[in-house]
N, C-alpha and C positions, 0 to 999 in steps of 0.2 A: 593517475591511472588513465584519465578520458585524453588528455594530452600523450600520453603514449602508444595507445591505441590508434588516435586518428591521423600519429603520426606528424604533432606540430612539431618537430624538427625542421621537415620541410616546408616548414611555411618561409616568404619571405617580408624582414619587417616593411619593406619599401611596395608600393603598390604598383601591381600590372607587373613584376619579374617572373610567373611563372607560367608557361604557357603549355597547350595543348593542341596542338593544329591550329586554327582559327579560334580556339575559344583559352581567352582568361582564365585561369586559375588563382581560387582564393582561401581561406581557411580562416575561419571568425568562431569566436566563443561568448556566452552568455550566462549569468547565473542566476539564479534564483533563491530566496528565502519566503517561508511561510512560516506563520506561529504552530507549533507544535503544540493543542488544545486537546486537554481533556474536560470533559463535559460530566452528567449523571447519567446513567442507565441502571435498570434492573434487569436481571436474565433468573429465570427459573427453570430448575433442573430436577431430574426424575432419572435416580438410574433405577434401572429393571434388576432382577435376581440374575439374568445370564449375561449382565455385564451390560447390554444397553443403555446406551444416556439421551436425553432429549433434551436438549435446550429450547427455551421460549423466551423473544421478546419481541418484540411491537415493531422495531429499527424496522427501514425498507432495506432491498437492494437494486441500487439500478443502476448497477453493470459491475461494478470495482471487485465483488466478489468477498462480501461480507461474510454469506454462509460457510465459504471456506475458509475465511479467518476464523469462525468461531470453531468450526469446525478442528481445524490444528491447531489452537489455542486450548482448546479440552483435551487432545488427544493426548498432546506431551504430557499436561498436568495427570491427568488421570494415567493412565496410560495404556489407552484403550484405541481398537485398531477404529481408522476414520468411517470407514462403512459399518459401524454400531453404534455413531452417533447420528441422531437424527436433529435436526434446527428447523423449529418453525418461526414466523417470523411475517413483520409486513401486516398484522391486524392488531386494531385497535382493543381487542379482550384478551391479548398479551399483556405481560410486563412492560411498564414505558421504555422506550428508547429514544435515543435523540434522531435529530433530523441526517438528511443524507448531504451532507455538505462541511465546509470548514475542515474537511481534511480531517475529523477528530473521531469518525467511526471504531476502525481497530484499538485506536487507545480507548476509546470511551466504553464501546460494549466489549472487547476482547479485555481489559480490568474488570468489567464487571463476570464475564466468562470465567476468568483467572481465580477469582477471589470467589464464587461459586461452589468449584470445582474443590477450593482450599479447604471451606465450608463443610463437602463432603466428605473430603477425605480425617477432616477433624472428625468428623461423625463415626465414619468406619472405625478409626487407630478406637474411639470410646468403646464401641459397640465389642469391637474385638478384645478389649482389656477388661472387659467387665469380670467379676467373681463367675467363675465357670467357663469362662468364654478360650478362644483358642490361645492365647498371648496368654490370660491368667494361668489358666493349666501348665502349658510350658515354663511355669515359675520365671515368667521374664516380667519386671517391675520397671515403673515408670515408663510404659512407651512412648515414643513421642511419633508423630506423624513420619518424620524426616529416618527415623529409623526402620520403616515400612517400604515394601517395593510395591507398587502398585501397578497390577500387569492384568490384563484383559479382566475376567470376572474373578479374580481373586485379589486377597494381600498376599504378603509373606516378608518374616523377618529380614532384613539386609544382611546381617553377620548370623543368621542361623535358617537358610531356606526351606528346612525340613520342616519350618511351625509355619504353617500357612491354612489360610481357611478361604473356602468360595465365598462369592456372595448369597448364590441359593440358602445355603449351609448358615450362613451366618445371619440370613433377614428371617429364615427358619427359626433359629434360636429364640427371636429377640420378636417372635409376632407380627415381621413388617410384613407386608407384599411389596413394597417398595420405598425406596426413600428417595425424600421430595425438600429441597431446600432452595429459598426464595432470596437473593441477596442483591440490593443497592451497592451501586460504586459511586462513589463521591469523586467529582474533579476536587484537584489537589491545589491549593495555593504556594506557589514554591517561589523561595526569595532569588530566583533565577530568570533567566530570560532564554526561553527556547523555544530553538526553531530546527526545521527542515530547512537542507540545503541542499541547491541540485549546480550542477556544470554541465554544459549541452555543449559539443562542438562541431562544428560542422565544415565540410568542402564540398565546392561547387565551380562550377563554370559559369562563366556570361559570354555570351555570342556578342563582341562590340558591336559589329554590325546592325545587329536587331533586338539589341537590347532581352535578349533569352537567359533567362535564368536555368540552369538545368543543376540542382542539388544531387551530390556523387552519393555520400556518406553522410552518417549522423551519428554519435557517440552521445548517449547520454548519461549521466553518471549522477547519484544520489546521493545522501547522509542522510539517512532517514531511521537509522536505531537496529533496531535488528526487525530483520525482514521476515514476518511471518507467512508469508507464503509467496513465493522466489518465483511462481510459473503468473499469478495475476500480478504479483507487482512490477513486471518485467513490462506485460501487457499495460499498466498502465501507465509507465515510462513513454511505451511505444506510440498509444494515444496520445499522450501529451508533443510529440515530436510532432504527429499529423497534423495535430491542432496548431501549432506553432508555425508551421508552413503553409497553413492556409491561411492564418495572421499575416505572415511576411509577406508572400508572393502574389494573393487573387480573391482574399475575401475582405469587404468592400460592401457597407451596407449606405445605398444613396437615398436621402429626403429629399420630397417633396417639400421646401419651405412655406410654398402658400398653403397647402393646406397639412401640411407637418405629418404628413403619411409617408412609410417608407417605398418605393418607386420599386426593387428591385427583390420584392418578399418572395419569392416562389424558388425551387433550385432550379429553374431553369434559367433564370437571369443571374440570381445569387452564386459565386462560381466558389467550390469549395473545392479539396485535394480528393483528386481519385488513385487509381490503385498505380496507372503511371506518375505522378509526382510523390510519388514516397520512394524514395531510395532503401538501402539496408537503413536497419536501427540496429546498434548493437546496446546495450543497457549492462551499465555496472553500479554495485553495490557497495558501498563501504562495509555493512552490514556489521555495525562495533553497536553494542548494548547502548543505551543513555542510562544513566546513573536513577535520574528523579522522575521522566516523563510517567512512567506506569510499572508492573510487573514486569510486563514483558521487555521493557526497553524498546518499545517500538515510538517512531514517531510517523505522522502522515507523508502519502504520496499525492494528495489529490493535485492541487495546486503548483506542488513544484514540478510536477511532469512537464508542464506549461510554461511556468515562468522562466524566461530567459532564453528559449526557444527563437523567437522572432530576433530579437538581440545579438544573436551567434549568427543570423541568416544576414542579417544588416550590417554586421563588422565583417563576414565572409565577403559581401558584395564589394564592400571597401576597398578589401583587400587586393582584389581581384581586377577591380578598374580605380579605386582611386577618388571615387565618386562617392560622398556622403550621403544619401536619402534619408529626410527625415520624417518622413509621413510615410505610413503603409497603408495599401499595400505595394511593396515594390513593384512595380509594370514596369513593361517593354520601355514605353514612353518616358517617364518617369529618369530614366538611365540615358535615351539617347538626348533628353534635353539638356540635363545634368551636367 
């Protein structure tokens, strides 16, 4: 898919054949693998009589967009609209959570979400089958969850929608004001080995004259399970590409040896990507289930957004002059000593 998009047809195998004015054209690719890691979390959940859920656990978020994984993680399962659930989150008198790193967030708290949710809805299919209750009455025997439709604040049979009951209605019966269920997700030990896998490709110019790097395009392409939410995992794709580029081309951190301090700490010295060195990012998904990771079939983005990034920037330069550099970050200099 990322090879179609960016158009490596026209690439050529030989180095320095494609030109633009004065400037090199090149096209280099890079990939990446990270362990797809599920961890333990707890999440505790509260739905309300007019269909509100509240989840709670302890996890931070600092930036990737957790609350909105947990978020459409309970929405599909329950199947409740996203603005009637609420996630708190980020304090230590929560439910434990793991740490914000290792890529294993969505698998780690979105199974414990998932499996919560399951929880519940086993609760409800009991509560509703009870002797008297709206499923007993209707003389419908053995229900199982999976023959329930679970739509805002009510159930209702699958193959008979006319026996349905709210939740006001049915936490009414049964003496609740609400139901509240606390549930542990265990990481899983699986005789398998998995990962996240990404493909980043990219085209660019170099100025031979003055050794200018100038990046066109950037295609980055995932495997990462099924995508739980398609507008921040995109965005984290897209971070990972900036970060990649400022690995390759100008970030550059110099020691002081005698006294082992870094020389160049502040952003005014330290030279990172601003809004002119990022080209388009386009971002694709495989987005195919994984069989064993979790529930969801989701695997992480953190790390492969990154990984292989500088690698497609370093085999594009290649390509383009013919020039191997093997230390980043790629500079002007760097190309015309080369």
């Amino acid at each position: 898919m990322g090879a179609e998009k960016i158009g490596w047809k026209n690439r050529q195998l030989q180095p320095g054949m494609l030109k633009e004015g004065d400037w090199l054209v090149g096209y280099g690719m890079g990939t990446g693998a990270f362990g797809a890691m599920r961890w333990v979390a707890t999440v505790k959940a509260r739905l309300e009589p007019d269909g509100r859920l509240l989840l709670q656990c302890s996890v931070n978020d600092m930036g990737p967009g957790t609350a909105t994984m947990m978020t459409a993680v309970a929405s599909e399962a329950m199947g409740i609209d996203p603005g009637k659930i609420t996630i708190q989150m980020g304090s230590t008198t929560l439910p434990p959570g793991p740490m914000q790193g290792g890529s294993n967030v969505t698998s780690t708290v979105g199974s414990a979400v998932f499996e919560v949710c399951a929880a519940l809805k086993e609760q409800i299919t009991a509560l509703a089958s009870k002797e008297g209750a709206a499923f007993n009455t209707a003389k419908v025997s053995d229900v199982k969850v999976e023959d329930i439709d679970f739509a805002g604040n009510r159930v209702s049979l699958k193959k008979k929608s006319s026996v349905k009951v709210a939740y006001d209605e049915l936490f009414r019966q049964n003496n609740l004001t609400a139901l509240e269920i606390t549930k542990e997700s265990k990481g899983q030990q699986q005789p398998y080995s998995m990962y996240s896998f990404s493909m980043h490709f990219v085209k660019l110019r170099v100025h031979p004259a003055t050794g200018r790097i100038k990046i066109d395009y950037v295609v980055s392409c995932a495997d990462a399970g099924t995508i739980i939410s398609p507008k921040t995992a995109a965005s984290q794709m897209i971070g990972g590409a900036v970060g990649g580029i400022g690995m390759a081309l100008m970030e550059d951190l110099v020691i002081d040896h005698r006294l082992g301090r870094p020389i160049n700490n502040n952003l005014a010295d330290y030279h990172v990507p601003v809004n002119a060195d990022i080209p388009h990012v386009d971002v694709l998904f495989v987005n195919k289930k994984d069989p064993y990771t979790n529930p969801m079939g989701s695997k992480g983005l953190g790390e492969i957004a990154l990984v292989g990034v500088a690698p497609a920037i370093a085999n594009a330069v290649f390509n383009a002059t013919g020039k191997r550099i093997r230390s980043l970050p790629i500079t002007p200099d760097k190309l015309i000593q080369a």
